[in-house]
matplotlib code that plots the C-alpha trace (Angstrom):
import matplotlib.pyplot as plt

x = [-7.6, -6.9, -3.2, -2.4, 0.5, 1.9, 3.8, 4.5, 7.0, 4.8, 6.2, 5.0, 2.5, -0.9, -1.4, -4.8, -3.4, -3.5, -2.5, 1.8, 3.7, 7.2, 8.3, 11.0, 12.7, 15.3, 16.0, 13.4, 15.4, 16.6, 12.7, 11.6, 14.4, 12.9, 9.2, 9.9, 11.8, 8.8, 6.3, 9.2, 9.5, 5.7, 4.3, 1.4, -1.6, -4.6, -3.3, -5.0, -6.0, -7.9, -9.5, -8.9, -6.5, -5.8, -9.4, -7.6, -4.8, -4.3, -1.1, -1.9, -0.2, 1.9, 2.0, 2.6, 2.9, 5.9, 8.4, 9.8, 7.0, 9.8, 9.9, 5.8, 6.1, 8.4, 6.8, 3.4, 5.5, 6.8, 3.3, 2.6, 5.1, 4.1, 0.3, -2.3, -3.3, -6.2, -9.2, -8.7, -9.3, -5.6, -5.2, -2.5, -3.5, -1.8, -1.8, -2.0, 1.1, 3.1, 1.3, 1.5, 0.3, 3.9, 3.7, 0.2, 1.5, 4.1, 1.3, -0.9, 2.0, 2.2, -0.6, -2.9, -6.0, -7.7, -6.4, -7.5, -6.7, -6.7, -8.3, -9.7, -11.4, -11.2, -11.0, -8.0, -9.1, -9.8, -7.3, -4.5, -6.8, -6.4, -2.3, -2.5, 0.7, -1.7, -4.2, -7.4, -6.0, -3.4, -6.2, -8.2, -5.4, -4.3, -7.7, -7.1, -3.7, -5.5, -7.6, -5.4, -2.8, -5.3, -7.3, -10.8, -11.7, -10.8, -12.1, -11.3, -11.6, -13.0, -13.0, -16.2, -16.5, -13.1, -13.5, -14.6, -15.7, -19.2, -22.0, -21.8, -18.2, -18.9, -21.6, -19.1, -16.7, -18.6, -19.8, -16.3, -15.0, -18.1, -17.7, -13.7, -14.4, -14.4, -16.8, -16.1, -16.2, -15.0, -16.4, -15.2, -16.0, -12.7, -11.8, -9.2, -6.6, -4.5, -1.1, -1.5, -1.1, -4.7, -5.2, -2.6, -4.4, -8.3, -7.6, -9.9, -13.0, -13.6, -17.2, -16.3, -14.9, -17.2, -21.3, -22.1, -25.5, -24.1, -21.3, -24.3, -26.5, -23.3, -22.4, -26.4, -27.0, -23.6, -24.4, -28.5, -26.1, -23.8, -26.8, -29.3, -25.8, -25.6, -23.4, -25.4, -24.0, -23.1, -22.1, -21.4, -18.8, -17.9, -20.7, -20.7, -21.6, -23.0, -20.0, -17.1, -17.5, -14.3, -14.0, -11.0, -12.7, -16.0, -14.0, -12.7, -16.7, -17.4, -14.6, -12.2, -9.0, -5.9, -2.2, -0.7, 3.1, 5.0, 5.4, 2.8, 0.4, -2.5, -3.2, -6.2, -5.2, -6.1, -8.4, -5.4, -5.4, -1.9, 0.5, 4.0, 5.6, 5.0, 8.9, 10.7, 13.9, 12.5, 11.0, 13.9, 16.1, 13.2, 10.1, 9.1, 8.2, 4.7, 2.8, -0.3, -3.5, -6.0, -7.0, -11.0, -13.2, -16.2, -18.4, -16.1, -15.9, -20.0, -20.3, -17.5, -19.6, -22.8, -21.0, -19.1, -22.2, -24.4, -21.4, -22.9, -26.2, -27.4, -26.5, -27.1, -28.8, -31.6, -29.0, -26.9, -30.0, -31.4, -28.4, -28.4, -32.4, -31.9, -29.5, -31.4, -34.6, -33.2, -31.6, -34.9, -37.0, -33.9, -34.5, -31.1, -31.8, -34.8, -36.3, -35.3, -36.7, -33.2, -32.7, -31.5, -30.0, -28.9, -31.6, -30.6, -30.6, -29.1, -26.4, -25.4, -25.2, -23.4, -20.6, -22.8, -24.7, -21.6, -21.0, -23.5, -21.9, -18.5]
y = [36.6, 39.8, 41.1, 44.4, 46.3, 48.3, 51.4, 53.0, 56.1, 59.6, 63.2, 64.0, 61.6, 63.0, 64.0, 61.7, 58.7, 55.5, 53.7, 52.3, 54.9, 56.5, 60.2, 60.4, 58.3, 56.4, 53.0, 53.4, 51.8, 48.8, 48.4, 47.8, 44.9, 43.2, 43.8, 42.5, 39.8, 38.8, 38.9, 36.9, 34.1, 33.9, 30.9, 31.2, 29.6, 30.9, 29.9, 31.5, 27.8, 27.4, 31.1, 32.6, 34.9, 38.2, 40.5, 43.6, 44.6, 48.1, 49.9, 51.5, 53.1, 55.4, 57.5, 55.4, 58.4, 60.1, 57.3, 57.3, 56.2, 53.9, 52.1, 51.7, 50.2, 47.9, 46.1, 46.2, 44.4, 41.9, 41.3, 40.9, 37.9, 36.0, 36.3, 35.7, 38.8, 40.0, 42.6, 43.3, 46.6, 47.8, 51.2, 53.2, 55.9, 59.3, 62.9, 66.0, 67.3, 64.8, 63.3, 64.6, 64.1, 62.5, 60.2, 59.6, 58.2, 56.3, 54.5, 53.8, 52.7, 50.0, 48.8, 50.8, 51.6, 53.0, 56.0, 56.9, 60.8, 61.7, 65.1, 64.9, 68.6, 71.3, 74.2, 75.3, 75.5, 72.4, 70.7, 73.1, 71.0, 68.1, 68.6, 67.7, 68.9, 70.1, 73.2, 73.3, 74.4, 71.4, 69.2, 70.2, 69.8, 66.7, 65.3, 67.0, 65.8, 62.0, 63.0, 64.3, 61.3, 59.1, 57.8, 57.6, 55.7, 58.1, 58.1, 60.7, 60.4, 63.2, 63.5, 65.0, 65.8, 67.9, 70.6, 73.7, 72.2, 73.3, 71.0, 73.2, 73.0, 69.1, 69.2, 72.1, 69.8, 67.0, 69.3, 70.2, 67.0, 65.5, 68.1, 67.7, 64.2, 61.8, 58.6, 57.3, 59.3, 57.5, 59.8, 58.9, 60.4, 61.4, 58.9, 59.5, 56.5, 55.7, 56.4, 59.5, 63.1, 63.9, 61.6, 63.5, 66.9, 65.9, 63.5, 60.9, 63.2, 64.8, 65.1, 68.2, 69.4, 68.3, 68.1, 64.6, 65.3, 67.8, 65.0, 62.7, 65.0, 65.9, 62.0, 61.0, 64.6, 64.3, 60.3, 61.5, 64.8, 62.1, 59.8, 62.7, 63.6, 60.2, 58.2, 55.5, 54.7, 51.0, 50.6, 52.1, 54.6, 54.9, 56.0, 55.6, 56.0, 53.0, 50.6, 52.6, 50.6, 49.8, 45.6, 45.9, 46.9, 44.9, 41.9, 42.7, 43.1, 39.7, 37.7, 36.6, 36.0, 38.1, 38.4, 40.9, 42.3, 45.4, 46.2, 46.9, 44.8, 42.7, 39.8, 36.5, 33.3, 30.0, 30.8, 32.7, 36.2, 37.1, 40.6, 41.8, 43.5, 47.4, 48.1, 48.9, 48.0, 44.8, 44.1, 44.8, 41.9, 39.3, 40.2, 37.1, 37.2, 37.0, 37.2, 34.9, 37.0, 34.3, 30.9, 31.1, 28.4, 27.6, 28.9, 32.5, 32.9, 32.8, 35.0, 37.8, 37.6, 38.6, 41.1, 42.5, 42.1, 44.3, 47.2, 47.3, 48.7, 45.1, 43.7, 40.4, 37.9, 35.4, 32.8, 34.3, 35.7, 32.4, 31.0, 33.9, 34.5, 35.6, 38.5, 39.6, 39.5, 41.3, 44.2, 44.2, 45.4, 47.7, 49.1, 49.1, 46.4, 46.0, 43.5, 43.8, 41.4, 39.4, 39.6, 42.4, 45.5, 48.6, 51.3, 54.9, 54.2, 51.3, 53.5, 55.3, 52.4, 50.0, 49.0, 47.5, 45.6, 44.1, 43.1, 41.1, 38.5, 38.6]
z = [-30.2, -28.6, -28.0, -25.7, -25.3, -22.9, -23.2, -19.9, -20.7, -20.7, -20.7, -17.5, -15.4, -14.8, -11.1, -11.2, -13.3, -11.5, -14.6, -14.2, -15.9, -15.9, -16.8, -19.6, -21.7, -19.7, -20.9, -23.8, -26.2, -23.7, -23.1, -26.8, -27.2, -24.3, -25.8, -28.9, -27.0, -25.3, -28.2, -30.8, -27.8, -26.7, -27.1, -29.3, -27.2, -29.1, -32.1, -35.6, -36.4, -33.2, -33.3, -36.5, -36.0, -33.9, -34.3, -32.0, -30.7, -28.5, -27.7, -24.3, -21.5, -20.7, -24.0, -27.1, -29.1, -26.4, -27.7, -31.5, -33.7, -35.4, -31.7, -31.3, -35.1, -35.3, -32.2, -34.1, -36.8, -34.7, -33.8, -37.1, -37.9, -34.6, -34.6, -37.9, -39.0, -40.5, -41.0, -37.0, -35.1, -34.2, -31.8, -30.5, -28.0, -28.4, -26.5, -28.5, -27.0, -28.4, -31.9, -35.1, -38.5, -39.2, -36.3, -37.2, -41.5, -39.9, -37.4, -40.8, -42.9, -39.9, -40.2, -37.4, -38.4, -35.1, -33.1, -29.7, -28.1, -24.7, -25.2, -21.4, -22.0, -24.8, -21.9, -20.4, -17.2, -16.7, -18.4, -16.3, -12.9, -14.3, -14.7, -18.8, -20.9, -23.7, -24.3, -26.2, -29.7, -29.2, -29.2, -32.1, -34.1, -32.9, -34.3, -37.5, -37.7, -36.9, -40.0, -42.2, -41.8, -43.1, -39.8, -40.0, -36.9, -34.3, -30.4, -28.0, -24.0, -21.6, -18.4, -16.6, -12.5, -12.7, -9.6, -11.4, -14.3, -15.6, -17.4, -20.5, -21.2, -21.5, -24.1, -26.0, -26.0, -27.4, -30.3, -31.1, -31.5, -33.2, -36.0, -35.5, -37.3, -33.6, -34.5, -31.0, -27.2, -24.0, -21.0, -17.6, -14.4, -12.2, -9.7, -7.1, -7.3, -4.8, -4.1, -6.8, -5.9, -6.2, -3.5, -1.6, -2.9, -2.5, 0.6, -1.4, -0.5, -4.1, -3.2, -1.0, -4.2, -6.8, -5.6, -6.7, -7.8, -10.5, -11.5, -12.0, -13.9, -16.3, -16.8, -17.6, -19.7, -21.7, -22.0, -23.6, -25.7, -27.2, -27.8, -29.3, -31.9, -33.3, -30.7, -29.6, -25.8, -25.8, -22.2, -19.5, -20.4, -24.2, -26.9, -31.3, -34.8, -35.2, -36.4, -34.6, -31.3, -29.9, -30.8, -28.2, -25.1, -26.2, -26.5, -22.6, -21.7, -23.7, -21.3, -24.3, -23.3, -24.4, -24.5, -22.7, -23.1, -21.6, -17.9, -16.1, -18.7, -17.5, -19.5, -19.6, -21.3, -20.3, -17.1, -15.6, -14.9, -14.8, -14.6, -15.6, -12.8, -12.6, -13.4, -16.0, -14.6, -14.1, -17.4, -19.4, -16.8, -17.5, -19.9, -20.1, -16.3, -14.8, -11.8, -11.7, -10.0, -10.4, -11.9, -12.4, -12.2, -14.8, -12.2, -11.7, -15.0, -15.6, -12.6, -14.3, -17.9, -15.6, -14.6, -17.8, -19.8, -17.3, -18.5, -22.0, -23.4, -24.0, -20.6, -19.9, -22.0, -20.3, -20.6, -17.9, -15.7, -15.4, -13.5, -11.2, -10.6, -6.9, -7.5, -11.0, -8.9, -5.8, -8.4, -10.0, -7.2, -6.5, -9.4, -10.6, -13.6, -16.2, -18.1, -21.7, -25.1, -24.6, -21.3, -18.2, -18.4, -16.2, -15.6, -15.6, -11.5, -12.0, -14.2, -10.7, -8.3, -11.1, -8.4, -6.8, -9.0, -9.6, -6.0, -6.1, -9.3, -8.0]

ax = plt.figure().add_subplot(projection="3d")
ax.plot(x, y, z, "-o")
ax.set_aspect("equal")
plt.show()
């Protein structure tokens, strides 16, 4: 059993973010009654008798870290009292410019025992393009603060394909933060999401700004940097030490179904894809509210694993492929998948033209 948790309040949203989010703290405290509301009277579908309790849970958003670490806590121990709890992976996600080693004793005492930091870059430049609160020195020490508070499972996210960014900043950042103590990097490549002010500022054409061949040779030569330092790349975008693999995200890769509470929050249980609204206003009237996106069918839901299990490193087992023989074949003479001792996986091409791959299972 999985359980994520949406906190959508940030200091300031991020001019690319597509991701719901509010600036400031209005109704904060009116928002965390009607969380805990919803998680005290969820009904407990995957129960820990039928599948042995809750292996992850992630507070995302938003900022986690932006609100009173006493808030973030007590709904973690709410979660705690509903839901069988056990040796599981449990995350928050902080920014430096608001986490501190303080914040980061009080999210151990809870019970968290994974911390994920949106570094983004470790040089100014780029971080002042990308519209992030924090500077390069804020982020080291946010890492040692994650260290020194007693967190040993730390990943960090940056951001490559910023205009003006060079390929070497990338692999210096990497270094930094390996030898800053990070067991776990999640690289993405900048997308422009609609409706956000870099959509407004790059007109949804950031190949004008940012040559695409140079955004492909930093993704594939950070991806083989990460690899050659230890962090074995086990999908698409997120590399490890061996062991620090985030359970969470696997399990989203896997197709388990999860809970899902806050605004904004997407949750899987029962073959329904379902959604809070993206308002806080909203949420705090009725939390228990959601949206249903979809119902799959048996045969929808062996099309998504194809497709979820092509993200990963391992990719799709000869189980799957044999079900779908046309669209493995026609991807194999694309060249976009190879044939692997348990089944198909994503070539380096393949790495590029992923999306659509995936077109072809959905």
């Amino acid at each position: 059993m999985h359980i994520y948790v949406h906190i959508p309040f940030c200091a300031r949203k991020c001019p690319y973010c597509g991701f719901y989010s509010v600036a400031g703290k209005s109704r904060v405290k009116e928002y965390f009654e009607a969380l805990n509301k919803e998680i005290l009277e969820q009904p407990v579908i995957c129960s820990a008798e039928k599948d042995g309790g809750t292996e992850t849970i992630y507070f995302g958003g938003g900022t986690p870290s932006f609100v009173d670490a006493s808030d973030v806590c007590g709904a973690f121990r709410y979660i705690r009292e509903m839901f069988s709890i056990g040796d599981g992976e449990f995350t928050i996600e902080v920014n430096p410019n608001s986490f501190d080693e303080q914040k980061g004793r009080a999210y151990i005492e809870a019970g968290f025992n994974r911390i994920s930091i949106g570094v983004q870059s470790l040089h100014d430049d780029v971080l002042k393009n990308l519209g992030r609160l924090h500077d390069r020195d804020e982020a080291l020490q946010a890492v040692a603060a994650a260290r020194k508070s007693g967190f040993t499972n730390i990943s960090c996210d940056l951001i490559l394909g910023v205009p003006g960014q060079k390929e070497e900043y990338l692999y210096e950042d990497a270094r930094l933060l390996i030898d800053a103590g990070a067991k776990h990097i999640s690289m993405y490549s900048l997308m422009i999401e609609e409706g956000t002010p870099f959509e407004k500022k790059y007109g949804g054409r950031l190949e004008e700004f940012v040559d695409e061949e140079l955004e492909r040779k930093m993704y594939h030569g950070l991806r083989a940097f990460l690899n050659g330092n230890g962090l074995v790349p086990y999908e698409i975008s997120n590399c490890a030490f061996p062991g620090y693999e985030s359970r969470h995200n696997l399990s989203y890769w896997e197709g388990s179904e999860y809970y899902a509470f806050g605004a904004g929050a997407h949750g899987y249980l029962n073959s329904e894809r379902f959604a809070h609204p993206e308002n806080v206003e909203e949420y705090i009237k009725d939390p228990m509210k959601r949206i249903t996106e979809e119902v799959l069918t048996d045969e929808d839901k062996l099309r998504e694993k194809c497709m979820l299990s092509l993200r990963t490193s391992e990719g799709m087992r000869f189980e799957l492929a044999d079900r779908f023989g046309g669209e493995v074949g026609k991807n194999v003479k694309l060249g976009y998948l190879e044939k692997t001792d348990t089944g198909y996986r994503l070539t380096r091409k393949g790495l590029d033209y992923a999306n659509l791959v995936f077109m072809d299972f959905v």
